[in-house]
Structure formats: C-alpha cells, structure tokens
C-alpha positions in Angstrom: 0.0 0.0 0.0 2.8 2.3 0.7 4.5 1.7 -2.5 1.0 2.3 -4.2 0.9 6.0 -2.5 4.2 6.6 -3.0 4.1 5.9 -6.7 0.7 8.2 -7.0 2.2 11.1 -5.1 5.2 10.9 -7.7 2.7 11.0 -10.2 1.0 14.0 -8.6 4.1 15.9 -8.5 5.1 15.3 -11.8 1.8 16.3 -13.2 1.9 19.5 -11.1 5.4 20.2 -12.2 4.5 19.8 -16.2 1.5 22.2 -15.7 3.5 24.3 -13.4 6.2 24.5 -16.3 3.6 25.1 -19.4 2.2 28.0 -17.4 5.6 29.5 -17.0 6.4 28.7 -20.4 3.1 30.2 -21.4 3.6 33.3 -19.3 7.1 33.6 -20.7 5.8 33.6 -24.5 3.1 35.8 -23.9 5.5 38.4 -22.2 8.0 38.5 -25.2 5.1 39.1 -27.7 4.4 42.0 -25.5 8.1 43.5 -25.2 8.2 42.8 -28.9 5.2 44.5 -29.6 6.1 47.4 -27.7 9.9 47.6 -29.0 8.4 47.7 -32.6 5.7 50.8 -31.6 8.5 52.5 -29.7 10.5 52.2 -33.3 7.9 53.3 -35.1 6.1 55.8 -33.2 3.1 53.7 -32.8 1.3 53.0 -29.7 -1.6 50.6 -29.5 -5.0 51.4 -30.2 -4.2 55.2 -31.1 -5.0 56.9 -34.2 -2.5 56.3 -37.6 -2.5 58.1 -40.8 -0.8 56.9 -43.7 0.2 59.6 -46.6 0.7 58.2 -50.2 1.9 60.2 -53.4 1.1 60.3 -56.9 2.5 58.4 -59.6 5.2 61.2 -60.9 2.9 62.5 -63.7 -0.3 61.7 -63.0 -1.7 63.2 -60.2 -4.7 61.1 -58.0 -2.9 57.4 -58.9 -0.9 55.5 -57.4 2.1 53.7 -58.6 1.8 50.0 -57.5 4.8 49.9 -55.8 4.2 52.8 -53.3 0.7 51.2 -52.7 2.6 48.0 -51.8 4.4 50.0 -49.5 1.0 51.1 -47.8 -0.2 47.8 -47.6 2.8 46.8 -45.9 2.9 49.6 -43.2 -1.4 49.2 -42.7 -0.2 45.2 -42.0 2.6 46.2 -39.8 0.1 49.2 -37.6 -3.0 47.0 -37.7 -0.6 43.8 -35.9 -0.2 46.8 -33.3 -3.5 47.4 -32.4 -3.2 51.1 -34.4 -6.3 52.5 -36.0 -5.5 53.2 -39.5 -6.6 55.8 -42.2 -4.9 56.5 -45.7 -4.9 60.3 -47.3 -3.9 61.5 -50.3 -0.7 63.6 -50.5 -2.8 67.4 -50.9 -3.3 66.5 -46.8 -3.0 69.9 -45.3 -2.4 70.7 -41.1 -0.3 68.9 -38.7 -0.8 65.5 -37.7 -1.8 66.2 -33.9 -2.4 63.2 -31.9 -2.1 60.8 -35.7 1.6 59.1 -36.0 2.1 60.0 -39.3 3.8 57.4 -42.3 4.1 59.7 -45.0 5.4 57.9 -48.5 7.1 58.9 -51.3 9.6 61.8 -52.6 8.7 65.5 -53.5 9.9 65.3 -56.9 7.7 66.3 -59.8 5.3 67.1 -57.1 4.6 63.1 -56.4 4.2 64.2 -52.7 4.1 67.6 -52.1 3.6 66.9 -48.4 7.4 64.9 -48.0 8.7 68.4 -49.6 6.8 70.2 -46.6 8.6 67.9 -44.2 11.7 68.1 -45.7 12.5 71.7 -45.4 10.3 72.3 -41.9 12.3 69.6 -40.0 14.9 67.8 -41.9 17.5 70.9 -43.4 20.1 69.3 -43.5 18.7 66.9 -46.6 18.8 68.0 -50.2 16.5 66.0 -52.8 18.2 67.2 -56.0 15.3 67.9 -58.8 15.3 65.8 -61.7 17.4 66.8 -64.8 20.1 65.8 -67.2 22.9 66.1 -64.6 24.5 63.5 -62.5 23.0 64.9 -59.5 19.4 64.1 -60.9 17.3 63.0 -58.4 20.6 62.4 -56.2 20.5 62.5 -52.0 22.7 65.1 -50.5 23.2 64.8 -46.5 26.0 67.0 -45.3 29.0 66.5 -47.5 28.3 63.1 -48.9 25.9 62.8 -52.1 24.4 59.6 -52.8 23.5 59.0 -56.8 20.4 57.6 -58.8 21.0 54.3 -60.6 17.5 53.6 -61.6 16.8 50.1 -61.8 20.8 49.4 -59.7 21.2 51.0 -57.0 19.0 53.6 -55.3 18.4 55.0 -52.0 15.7 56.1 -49.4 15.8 58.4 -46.4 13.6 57.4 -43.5 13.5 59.6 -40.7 11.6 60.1 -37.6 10.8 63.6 -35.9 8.2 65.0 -33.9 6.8 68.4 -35.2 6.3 71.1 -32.4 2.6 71.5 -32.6 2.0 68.1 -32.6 1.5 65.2 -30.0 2.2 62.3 -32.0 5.7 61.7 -34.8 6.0 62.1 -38.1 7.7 58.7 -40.1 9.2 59.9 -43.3 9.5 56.9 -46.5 11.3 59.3 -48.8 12.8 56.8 -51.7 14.6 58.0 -55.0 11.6 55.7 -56.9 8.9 53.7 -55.7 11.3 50.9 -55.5 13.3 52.5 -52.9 10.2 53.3 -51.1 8.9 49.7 -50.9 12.3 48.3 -50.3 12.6 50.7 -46.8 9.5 50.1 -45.5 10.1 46.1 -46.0 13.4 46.6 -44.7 12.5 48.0 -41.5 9.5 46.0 -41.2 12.0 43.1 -41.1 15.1 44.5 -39.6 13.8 47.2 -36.9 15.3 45.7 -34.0 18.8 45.5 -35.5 18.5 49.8 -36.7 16.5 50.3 -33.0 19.8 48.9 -31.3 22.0 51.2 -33.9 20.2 54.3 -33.5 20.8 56.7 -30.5 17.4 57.5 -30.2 14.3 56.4 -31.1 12.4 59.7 -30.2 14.3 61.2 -33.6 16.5 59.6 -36.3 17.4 60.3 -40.0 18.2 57.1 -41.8 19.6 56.0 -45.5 18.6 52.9 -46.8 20.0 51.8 -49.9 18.8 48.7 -52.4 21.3 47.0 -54.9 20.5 44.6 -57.6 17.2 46.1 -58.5 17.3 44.3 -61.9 17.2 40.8 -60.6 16.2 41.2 -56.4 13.5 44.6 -56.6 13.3 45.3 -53.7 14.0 43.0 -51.7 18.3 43.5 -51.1 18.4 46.4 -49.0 20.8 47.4 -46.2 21.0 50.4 -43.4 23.4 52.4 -45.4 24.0 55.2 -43.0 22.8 56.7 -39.9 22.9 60.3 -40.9 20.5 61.8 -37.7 23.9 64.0 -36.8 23.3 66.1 -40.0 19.7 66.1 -41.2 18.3 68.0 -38.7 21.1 70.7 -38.7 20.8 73.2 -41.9 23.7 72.2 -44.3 
C-alpha cells in the first residue's frame, strides 16, 4: 500500500510540475510578444489602439494614382500598424495641417510634385537633406546629407531616407519613407518592417532619427536586397 501511495504522489508531483512548467512557459511567451510588440511601436512611433494616418503620393505625372509599388508600401505599413492594435486611415498627398495626436507614415519623394507633403517635411524639420530635382545632370534626383551625395542608378542601386521627428505643434511623430523611386520606397519600408530591431539597437534615439537605406541589384532582387546604409541623424536636422 505504501508503494502504491508513494508511486501516486510521484505521479502528482510530476503532473503538477508539467503544468506548473507550461504555465511558465506560457507566461514567458506571452510576455516577449508583449516587449516585442512594444519595441516595434516604440520604433515606429506607434502606440496601440491610437490613431495612424498613412500619406501616399502620386505616380510622378499623373496626379490622384498610385504607382503599385508605393501602394505595396502602404499595404505593408497598414499590416505592420494593424498587428499593433493602431487604428488606420490612408490620405492623399494634398493632406494639409499637422498631424496632432495621428503618428504619421508619409510615403514617397517630393519630386515632380509626387508628394508635395514629403517636400513640406523636408525643409520644416529635416534641413540638412537636399532631394536634388530631376534633370540631365548626375546629381538628378541624387541624395545630399552633409557632405556626402548619394547618386540615382534607376533600376541598380537607389536610395531612401527614412527619418523620424516629432513636429512642435504636434502630439504624435512624423515617419518619413522618402525613396529616389517607388522601389526605394517599398524596399525601406520592407526593410524596416523586417530588420527594426537591429536599426533600434543602432540608433541613438528612437524619439528622432534620420536614416539612408539603400537597395542593390534592382534588376534581378526589386526590392528585396536592402541594407542600413548610413545613420545620418547627426546632419539632417542641422541646416547644411
């Protein structure tokens, strides 16, 4: 008999450590989702359940489409805020005001008036960035960030400045996507859906950063090669 309560307690035990060990492991899980979802809202501005506006531009040359890529891009980021908890509204690039209490995505470059919005950003908070205007010179379309310029090879190598900033009337940030082409634009925002952790823990802060993605191989990978080229926070915000 004592062997028979002996062997049942073991039992016991055992079944109380395996339920004691899934409910740690449980709890354990559940807590890294959460510091993972917050990490990723603390990178891009984002806190759950609040209000999110994204900003798309035009296809360069014809004004209220647009281009597929820059809408892939918007799909993208409306995935990544809606996984957050974010409530999410898309508006055209003639959006006028601040954002107020909306974190703000706003896609796509100033050029040819695509998205005259990016162009507002770009001189109000971010000086120190030049988008050179499209022409017949090798600067066309080509990145200046203090002294370093960085060139348009449509269709090879391109580049995309993401940066982050807080405008003074406003409650809520301001998240940049400001690619040479669409391509560039859907390349950053895939990149830092992917990589944001690795560019959180290269950053120096997260409240404000100025960021230069650049994509390779465009003719055989689209989009999909990109790298953190260069954290260039120490210059865009100054005036050049």
């Amino acid at each position: 008999m004592d062997s028979v309560v002996s062997m049942l307690g073991n039992i016991l035990i055992g079944l109380l450590t395996s339920l004691l060990g899934i409910g740690l492991g449980a709890l354990w899980q559940r807590w890294h989702r959460t510091r993972e979802l917050h990490r990723r809202a603390d990178f891009f501005g984002a806190r759950p359940g609040e209000p999110c506006v994204i900003v798309s531009g035009d296809k360069h040359g014809r004004p209220g489409t647009i281009h597929k890529r820059d809408l892939r891009a918007v799909v993208e980021l409306a995935v990544l805020l809606s996984q957050l908890g974010c409530r999410v509204t898309v508006e055209s690039a003639d959006l006028r005001g601040g954002n107020g209490d909306r974190t703000e995505f706003c896609v796509g470059g100033p050029i040819g008036g695509s998205n005259p919005r990016t162009g507002g950003h770009l001189a109000a908070h971010l000086p120190g960035v030049t988008i050179h205007p499209f022409s017949d010179h090798r600067d066309s379309v080509a990145i200046t960030v203090g002294d370093e310029h960085y060139y348009f090879d449509r269709g090879h190598q391109e580049y995309a400045v993401v940066a982050k900033f807080t405008p003074p009337e406003s409650s809520r940030p301001v998240v940049l996507v400001c690619g040479q082409s669409s391509v560039a634009n859907q390349a950053a925002v895939h990149f830092l859906r992917r990589e944001y952790a690795a560019v959180a823990r290269s950053v120096a802060s997260l409240d404000r950063y100025c960021l230069l993605v650049k994509v390779s191989n465009i003719d055989v990978y689209a989009f999909h090669q990109a790298v953190l080229e260069r954290d260039v926070s120490a210059y865009a915000f100054t005036p050049a």
